[in-house]
PAPA-213090 format. One record per residue (C-alpha): residue in three letters; chain; x, y, z. Coordinates in steps of 0.5 Angstrom, whole numbers. Layout:
REM residues N
+-----+----+-------+-------+-------+
|  aa | ch |     u |     v |     w |
+-----+----+-------+-------+-------+
| ALA |  A |     X |     Y |     Z |
...
+-----+----+-------+-------+-------+
END
This chain:
REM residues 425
+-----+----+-------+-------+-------+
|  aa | ch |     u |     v |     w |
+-----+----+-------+-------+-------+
| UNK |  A |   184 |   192 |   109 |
| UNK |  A |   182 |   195 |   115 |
| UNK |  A |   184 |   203 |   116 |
| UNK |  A |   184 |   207 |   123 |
| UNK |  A |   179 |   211 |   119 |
| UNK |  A |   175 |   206 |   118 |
| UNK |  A |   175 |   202 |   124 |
| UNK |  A |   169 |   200 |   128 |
| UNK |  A |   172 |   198 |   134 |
| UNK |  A |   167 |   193 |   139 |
| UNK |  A |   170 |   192 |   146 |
| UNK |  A |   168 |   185 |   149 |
| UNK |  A |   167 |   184 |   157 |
| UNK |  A |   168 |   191 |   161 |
| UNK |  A |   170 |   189 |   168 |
| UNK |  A |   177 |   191 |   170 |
| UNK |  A |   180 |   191 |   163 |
| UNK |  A |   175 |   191 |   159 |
| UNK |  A |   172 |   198 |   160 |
| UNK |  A |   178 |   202 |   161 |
| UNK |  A |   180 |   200 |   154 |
| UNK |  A |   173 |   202 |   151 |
| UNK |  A |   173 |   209 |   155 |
| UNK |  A |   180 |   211 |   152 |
| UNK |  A |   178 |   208 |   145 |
| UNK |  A |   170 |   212 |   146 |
| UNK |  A |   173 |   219 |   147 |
| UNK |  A |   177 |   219 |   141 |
| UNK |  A |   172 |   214 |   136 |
| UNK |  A |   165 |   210 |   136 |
| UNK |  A |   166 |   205 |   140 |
| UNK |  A |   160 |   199 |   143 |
| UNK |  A |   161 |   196 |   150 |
| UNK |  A |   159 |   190 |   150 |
| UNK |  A |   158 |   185 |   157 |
| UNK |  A |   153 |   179 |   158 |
| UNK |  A |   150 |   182 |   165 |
| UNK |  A |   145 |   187 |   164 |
| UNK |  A |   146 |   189 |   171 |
| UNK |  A |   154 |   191 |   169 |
| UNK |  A |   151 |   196 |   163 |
| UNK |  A |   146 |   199 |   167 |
| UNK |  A |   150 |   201 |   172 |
| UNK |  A |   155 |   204 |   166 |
| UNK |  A |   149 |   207 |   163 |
| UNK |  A |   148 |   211 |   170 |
| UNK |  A |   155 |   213 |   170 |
| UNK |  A |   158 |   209 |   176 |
| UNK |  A |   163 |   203 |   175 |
| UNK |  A |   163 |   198 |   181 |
| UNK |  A |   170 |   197 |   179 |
| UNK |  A |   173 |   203 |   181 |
| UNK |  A |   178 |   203 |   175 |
| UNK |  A |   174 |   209 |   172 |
| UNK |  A |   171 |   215 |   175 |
| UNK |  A |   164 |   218 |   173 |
| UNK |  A |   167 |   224 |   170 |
| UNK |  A |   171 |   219 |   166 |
| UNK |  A |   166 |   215 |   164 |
| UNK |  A |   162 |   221 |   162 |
| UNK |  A |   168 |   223 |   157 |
| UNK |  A |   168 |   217 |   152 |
| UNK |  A |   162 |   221 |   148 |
| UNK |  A |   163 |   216 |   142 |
| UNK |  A |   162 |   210 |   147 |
| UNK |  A |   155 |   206 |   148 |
| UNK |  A |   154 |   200 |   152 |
| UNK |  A |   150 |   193 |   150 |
| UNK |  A |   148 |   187 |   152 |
| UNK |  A |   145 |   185 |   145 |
| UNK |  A |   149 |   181 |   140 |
| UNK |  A |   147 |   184 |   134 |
| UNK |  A |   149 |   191 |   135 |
| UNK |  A |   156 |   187 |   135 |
| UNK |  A |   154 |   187 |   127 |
| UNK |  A |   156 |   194 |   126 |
| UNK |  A |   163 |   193 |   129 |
| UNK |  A |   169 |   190 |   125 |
| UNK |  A |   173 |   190 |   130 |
| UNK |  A |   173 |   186 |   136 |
| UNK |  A |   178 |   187 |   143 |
| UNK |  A |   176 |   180 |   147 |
| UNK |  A |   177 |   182 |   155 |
| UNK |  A |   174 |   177 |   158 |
| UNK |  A |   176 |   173 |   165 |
| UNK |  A |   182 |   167 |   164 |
| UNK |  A |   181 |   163 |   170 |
| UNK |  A |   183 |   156 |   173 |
| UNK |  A |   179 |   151 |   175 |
| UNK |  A |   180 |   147 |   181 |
| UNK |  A |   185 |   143 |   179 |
| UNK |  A |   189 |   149 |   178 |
| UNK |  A |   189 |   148 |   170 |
| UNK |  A |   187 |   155 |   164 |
| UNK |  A |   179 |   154 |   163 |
| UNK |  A |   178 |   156 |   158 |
| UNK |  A |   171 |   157 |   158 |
| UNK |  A |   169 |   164 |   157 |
| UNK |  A |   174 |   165 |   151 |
| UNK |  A |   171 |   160 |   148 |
| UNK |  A |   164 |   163 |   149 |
| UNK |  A |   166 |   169 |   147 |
| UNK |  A |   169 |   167 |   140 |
| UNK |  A |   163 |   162 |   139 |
| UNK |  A |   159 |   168 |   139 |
| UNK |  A |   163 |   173 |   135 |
| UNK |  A |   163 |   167 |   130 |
| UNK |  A |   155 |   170 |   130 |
| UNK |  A |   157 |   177 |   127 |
| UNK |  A |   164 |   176 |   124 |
| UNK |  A |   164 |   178 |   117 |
| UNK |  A |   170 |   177 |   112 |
| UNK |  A |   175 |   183 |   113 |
| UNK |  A |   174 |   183 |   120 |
| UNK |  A |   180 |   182 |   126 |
| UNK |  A |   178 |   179 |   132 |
| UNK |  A |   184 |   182 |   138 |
| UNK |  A |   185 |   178 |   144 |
| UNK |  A |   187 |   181 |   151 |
| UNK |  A |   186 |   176 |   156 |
| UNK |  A |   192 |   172 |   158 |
| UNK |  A |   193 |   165 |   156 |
| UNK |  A |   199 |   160 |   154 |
| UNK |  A |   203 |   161 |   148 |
| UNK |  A |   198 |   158 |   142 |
| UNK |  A |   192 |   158 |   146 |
| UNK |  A |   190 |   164 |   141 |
| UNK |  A |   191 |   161 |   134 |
| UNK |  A |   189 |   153 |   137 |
| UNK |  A |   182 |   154 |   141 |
| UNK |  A |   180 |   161 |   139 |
| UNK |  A |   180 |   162 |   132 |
| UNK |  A |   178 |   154 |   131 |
| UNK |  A |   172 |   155 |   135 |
| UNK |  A |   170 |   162 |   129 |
| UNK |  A |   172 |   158 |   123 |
| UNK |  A |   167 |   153 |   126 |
| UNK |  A |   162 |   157 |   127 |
| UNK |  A |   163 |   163 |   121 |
| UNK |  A |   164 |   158 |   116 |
| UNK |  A |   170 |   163 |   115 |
| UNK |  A |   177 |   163 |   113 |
| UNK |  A |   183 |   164 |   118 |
| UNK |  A |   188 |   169 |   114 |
| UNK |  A |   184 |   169 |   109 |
| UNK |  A |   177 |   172 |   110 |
| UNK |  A |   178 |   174 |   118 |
| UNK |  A |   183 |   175 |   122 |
| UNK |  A |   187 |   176 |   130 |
| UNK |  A |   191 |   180 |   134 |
| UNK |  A |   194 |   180 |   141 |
| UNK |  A |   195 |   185 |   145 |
| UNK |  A |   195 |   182 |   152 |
| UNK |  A |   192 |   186 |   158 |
| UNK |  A |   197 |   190 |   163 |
| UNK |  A |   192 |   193 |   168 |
| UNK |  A |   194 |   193 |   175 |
| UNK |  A |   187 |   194 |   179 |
| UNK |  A |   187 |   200 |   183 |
| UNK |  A |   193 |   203 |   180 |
| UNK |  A |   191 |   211 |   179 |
| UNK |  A |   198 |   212 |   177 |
| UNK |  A |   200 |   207 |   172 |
| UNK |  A |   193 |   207 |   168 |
| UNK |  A |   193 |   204 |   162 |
| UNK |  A |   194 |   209 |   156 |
| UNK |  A |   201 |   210 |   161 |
| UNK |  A |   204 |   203 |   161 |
| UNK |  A |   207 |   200 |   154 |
| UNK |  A |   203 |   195 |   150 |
| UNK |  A |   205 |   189 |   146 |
| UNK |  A |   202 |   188 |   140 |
| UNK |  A |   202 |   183 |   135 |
| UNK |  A |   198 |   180 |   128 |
| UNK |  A |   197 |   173 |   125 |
| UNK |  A |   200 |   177 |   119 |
| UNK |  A |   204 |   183 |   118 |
| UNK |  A |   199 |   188 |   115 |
| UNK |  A |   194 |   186 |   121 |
| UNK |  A |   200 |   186 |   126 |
| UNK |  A |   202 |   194 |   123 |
| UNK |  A |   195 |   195 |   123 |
| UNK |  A |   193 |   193 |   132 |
| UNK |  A |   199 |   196 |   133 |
| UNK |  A |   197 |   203 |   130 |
| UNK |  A |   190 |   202 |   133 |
| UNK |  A |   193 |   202 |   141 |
| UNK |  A |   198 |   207 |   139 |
| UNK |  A |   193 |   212 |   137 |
| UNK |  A |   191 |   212 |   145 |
| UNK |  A |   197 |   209 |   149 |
| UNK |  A |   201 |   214 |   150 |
| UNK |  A |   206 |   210 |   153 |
| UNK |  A |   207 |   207 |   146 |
| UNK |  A |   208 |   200 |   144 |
| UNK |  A |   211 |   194 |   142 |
| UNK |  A |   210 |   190 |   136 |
| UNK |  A |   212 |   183 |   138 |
| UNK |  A |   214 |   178 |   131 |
| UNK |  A |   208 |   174 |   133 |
| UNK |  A |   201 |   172 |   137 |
| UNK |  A |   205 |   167 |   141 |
| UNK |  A |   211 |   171 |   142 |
| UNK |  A |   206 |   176 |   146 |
| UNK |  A |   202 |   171 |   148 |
| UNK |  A |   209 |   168 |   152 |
| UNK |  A |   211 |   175 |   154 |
| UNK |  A |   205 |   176 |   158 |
| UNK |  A |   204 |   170 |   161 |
| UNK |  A |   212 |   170 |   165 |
| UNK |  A |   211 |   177 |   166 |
| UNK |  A |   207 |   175 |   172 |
| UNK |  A |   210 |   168 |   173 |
| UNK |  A |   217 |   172 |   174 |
| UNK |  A |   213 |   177 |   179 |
| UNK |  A |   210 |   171 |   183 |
| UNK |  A |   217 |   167 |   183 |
| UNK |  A |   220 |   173 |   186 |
| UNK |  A |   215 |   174 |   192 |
| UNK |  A |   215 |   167 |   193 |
| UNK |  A |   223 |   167 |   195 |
| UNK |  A |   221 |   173 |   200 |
| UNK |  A |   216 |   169 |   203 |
| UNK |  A |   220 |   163 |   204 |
| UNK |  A |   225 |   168 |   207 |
| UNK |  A |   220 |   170 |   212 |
| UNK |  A |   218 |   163 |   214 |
| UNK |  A |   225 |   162 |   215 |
| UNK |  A |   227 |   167 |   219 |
| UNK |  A |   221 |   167 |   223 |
| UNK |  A |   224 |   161 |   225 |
| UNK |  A |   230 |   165 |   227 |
| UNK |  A |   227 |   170 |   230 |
| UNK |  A |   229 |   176 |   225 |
| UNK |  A |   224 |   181 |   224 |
| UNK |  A |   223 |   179 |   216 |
| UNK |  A |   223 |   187 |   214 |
| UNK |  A |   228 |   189 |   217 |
| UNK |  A |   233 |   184 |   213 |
| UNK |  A |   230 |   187 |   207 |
| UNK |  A |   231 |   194 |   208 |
| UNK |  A |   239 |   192 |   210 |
| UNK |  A |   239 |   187 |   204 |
| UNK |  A |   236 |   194 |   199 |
| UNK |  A |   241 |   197 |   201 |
| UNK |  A |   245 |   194 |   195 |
| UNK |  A |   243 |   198 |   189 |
| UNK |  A |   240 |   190 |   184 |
| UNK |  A |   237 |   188 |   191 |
| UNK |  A |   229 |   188 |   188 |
| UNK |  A |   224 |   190 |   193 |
| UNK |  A |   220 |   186 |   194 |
| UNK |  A |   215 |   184 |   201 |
| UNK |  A |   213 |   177 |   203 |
| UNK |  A |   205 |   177 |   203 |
| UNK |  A |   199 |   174 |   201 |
| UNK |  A |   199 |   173 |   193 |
| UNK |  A |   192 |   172 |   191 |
| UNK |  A |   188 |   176 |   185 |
| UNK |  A |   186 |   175 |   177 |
| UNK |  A |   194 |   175 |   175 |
| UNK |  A |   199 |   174 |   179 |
| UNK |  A |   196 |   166 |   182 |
| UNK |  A |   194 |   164 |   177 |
| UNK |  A |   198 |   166 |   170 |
| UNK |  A |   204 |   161 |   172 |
| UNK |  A |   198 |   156 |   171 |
| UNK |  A |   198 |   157 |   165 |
| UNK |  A |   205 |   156 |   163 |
| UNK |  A |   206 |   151 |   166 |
| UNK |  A |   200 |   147 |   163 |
| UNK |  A |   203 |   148 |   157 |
| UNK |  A |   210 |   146 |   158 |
| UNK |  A |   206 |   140 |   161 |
| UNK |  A |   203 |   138 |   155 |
| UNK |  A |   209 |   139 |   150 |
| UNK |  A |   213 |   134 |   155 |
| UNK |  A |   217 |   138 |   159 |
| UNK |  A |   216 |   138 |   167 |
| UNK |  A |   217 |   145 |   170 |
| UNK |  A |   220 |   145 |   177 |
| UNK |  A |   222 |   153 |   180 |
| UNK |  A |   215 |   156 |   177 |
| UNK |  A |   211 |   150 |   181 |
| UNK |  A |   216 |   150 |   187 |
| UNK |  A |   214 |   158 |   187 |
| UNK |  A |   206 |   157 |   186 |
| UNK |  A |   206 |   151 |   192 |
| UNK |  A |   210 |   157 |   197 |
| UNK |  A |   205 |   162 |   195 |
| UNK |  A |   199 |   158 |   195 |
| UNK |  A |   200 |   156 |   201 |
| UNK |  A |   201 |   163 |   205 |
| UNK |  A |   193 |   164 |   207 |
| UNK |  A |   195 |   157 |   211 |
| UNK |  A |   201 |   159 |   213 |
| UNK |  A |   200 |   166 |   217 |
| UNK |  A |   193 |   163 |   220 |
| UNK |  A |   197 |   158 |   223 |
| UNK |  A |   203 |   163 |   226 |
| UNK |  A |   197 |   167 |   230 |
| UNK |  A |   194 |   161 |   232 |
| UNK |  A |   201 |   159 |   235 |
| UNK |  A |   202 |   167 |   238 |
| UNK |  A |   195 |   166 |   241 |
| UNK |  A |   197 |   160 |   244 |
| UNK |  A |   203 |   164 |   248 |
| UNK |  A |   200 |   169 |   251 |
| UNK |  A |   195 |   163 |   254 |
| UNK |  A |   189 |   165 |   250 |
| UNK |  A |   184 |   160 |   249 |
| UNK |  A |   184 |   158 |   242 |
| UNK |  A |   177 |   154 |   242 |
| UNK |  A |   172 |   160 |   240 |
| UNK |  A |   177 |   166 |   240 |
| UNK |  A |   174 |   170 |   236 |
| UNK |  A |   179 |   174 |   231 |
| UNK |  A |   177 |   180 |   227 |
| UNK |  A |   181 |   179 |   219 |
| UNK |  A |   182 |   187 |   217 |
| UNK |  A |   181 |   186 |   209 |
| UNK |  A |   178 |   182 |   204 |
| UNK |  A |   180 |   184 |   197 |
| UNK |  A |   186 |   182 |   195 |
| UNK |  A |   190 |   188 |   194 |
| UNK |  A |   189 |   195 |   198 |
| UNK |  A |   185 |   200 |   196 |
| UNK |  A |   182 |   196 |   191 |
| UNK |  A |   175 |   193 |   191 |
| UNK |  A |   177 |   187 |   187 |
| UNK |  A |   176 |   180 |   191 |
| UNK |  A |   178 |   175 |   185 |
| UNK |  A |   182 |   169 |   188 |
| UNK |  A |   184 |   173 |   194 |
| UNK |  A |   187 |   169 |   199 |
| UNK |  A |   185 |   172 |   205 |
| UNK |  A |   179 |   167 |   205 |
| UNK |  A |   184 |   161 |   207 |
| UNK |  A |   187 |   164 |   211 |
| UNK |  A |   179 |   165 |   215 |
| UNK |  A |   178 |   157 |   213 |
| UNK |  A |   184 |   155 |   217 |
| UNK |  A |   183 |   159 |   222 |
| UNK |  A |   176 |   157 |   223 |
| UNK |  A |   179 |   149 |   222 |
| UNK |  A |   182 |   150 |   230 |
| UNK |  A |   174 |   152 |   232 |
| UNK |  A |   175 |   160 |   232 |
| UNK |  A |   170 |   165 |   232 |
| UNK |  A |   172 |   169 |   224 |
| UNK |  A |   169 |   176 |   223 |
| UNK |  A |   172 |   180 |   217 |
| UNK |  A |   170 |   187 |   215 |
| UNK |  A |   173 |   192 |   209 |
| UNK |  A |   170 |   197 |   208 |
| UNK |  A |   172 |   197 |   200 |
| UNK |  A |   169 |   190 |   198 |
| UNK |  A |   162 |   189 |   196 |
| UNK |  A |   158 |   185 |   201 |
| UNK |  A |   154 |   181 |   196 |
| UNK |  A |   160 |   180 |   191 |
| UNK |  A |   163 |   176 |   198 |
| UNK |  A |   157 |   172 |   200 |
| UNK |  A |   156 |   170 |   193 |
| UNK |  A |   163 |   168 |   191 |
| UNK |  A |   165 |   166 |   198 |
| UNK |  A |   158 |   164 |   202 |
| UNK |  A |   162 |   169 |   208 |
| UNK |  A |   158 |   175 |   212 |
| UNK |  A |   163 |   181 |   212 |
| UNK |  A |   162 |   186 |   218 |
| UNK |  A |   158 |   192 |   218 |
| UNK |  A |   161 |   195 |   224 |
| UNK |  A |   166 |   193 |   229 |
| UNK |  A |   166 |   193 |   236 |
| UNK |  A |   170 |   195 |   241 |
| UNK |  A |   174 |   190 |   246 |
| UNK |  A |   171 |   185 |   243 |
| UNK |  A |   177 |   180 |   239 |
| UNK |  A |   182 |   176 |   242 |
| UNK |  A |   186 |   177 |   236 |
| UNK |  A |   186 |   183 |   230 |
| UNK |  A |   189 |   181 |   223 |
| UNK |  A |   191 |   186 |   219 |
| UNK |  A |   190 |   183 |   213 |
| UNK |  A |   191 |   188 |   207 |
| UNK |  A |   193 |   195 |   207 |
| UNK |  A |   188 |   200 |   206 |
| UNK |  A |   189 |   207 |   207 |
| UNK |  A |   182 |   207 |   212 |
| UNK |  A |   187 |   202 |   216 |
| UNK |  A |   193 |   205 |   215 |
| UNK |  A |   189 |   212 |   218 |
| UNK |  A |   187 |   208 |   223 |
| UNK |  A |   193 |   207 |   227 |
| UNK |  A |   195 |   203 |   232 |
| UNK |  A |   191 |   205 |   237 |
| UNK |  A |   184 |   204 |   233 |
| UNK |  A |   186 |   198 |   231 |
| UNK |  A |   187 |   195 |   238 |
| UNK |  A |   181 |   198 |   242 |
| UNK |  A |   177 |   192 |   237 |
| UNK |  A |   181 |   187 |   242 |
| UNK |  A |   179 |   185 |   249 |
| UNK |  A |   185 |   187 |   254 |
| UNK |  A |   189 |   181 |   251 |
| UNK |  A |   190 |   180 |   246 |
| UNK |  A |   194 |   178 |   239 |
| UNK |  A |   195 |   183 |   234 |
| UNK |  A |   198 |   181 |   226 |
| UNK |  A |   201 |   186 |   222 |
| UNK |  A |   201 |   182 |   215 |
| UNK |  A |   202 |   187 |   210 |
| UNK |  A |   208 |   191 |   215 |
| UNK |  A |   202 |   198 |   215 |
| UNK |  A |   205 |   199 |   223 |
| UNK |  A |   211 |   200 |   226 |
| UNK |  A |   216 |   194 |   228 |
| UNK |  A |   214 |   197 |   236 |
| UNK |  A |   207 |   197 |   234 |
| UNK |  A |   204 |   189 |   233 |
| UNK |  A |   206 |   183 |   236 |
| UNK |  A |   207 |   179 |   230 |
| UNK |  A |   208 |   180 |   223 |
| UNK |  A |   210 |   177 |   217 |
+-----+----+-------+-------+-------+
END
């Protein structure tokens, strides 16, 4: 049986969770970082994370930690901590594919006493249903007998300097007791924060995934109050401060939910309570609101730049920001680019610039040219679209000076004053 002396831990897939963890573990014991793209381990190598999630004094501090893209370096590791991406496909449904990838592979280096842990988020069962079927297929291994499985699901919040990883609690489980002690004992040696050890896989693999459904569903019910009370004509902001000021009203803010997590981990809940014959209603009712926001708020400026008698055809609007949260370079799944689709479905001119995305991650995943510089007097309508600091530094008055003398301005995310825009969310 595995001890903490003797574990050798190998970290699979280093992006936004995947490499924090690697760096903790290394500063403490040997570690291997393993990632497919050669680019991504060259960089770490130079010292630098394109993700921003660690810096370069921090990577330096996990001495014990190396990175690879060579698979039989994996055969010195005994356990292996999968943290590999869990997106959907266009249909809205979990795929799977590179779990399913990343266990095939580990059923090339697996050996008997191993344990293979998961982090990625998944619907309750997807652990012991479709990954571990795909190691003993490929092993010839035994499950619970000659190899064996955790889960302690991911709770990075990208761009999140203060609730880090060893800050935030973590949940942990085994496919039997002593492998369960044994995962727990193994994250509670570097998070500070403690854990908590779950009575099964499942259990943690369900409380994972409504996290985020819970989070989705209370910015959903935000949402649908602004757009009724833009119908009315009340300043959605100003309600929700009147509202908080009861000590159980939660202080969420309407806006656009995009990112790895929160638009689509409800999916994967919902596909499994599909599968076992239940319909969910509230969870899908949530996701149709928030899905449909990017159309929503392009929508609304169109309207305000048809009240101030600005011709819509080849209007040309700036979008400030892309990622799809503030100060954070993650572009995964963000929402702002329905909201550029609609806009140019009305035949307007789009130009987008954040000065915190990567240019060639945008072109590639999106086919869209962000703007290296911005010109003064140019647009006939500006949104503020994520609210980074470098917007919130600029202010008002920088802002509107990239508007011709008419123009619109959008206050998506609330950054300026009630007084300072002429339309919000």
């Amino acid at each position: 049986m595995l001890t903490l002396e003797n574990a050798k831990v190998a970290i699979i897939g280093l992006g936004y969770v995947g490499l924090p963890l690697a760096v903790e573990f290394g500063k403490h014991r040997k570690v291997i970082g393993f990632d497919i793209n050669q680019k991504r381990v060259n960089e770490l190598d130079n010292g630098h994370d394109f993700t921003l999630e660690v810096d370069s004094e921090v990577l330096k501090s996990a001495t014990h930690l190396t990175y690879t893209c060579d698979v039989k370096a994996l055969e010195a590791s005994n356990v292996y901590i999968v943290t590999v991406p869990t997106p959907i496909d266009d249909n809205n449904a979990p795929d799977l594919t590179p779990l399913r990838k990343a266990s095939a592979m580990l059923a090339t280096v697996i050996k008997t006493g191993d344990i293979v842990i998961y982090e990625s988020t998944v619907y309750p069962g997807a652990t012991e249903e479709v990954c571990i079927p795909v190691i003993e297929k490929g092993s010839g291994l035994t499950f619970n007998v000659d190899f064996y499985a955790g889960y302690s699901p991911e709770r990075i919040n990208p761009g999140d300097k203060v609730n880090t990883l060893t800050k935030i609690m973590k949940i942990t489980s085994g496919s039997t007791p002593q492998v369960a002690e044994f995962v727990d004992a193994l994250y509670r040696s570097i998070i500070t924060a403690g854990t908590y050890l779950a009575s099964s896989i499942k259990v943690a693999e369900a409380a994972k995934v409504i996290e985020n459904t819970q989070r989705d569903l209370n910015i959903a019910i935000i949402n649908e109050f602004a757009k009724i009370f833009n119908i009315l004509g009340i300043d959605t902001e100003e309600v929700l401060k009147a509202a908080g000021t009861k000590w159980n009203f939660l202080p969420f803010k309407p806006g656009l939910v995009g990112g790895h997590c929160i638009s689509v981990d409800p999916y994967y809940l919902t596909y499994k309570a599909k599968e076992v014959g239940y319909q969910p209603e509230v969870i899908l009712a949530g996701r149709r609101i928030n899905d449909g926001m990017g159309q929503y708020t392009a929508t609304q400026l169109v309207k305000a730049v048809s009240r101030k008698k600005i011709h819509i055809d080849e209007a040309k609007v700036l979008i400030l920001g892309f990622t799809f949260k503030g100060d954070c370079p993650d572009v995964r799944n963000t929402k702002i680019i329905d909201m550029v689709k609609e806009l140019e479905s009305f035949n307007m001119r789009v130009d987008v610039y954040d000065p915190w995305a990567d240019a060639d991650e945008v072109v590639h995943e999106y086919g869209l040219k962000l703007e290296k510089e911005l010109i003064e007097g140019h647009y006939d309508a500006i949104v503020l679209a994520v609210d980074h600091s470098d917007f919130k530094a600029w202010g008002e008055k920088q802002i509107r000076s990239y508007g011709k003398q008419d123009h619109v301005l959008y206050d998506v995310k609330h950054v300026l004053a009630l007084n300072e825009s002429d339309l919000r969310l």
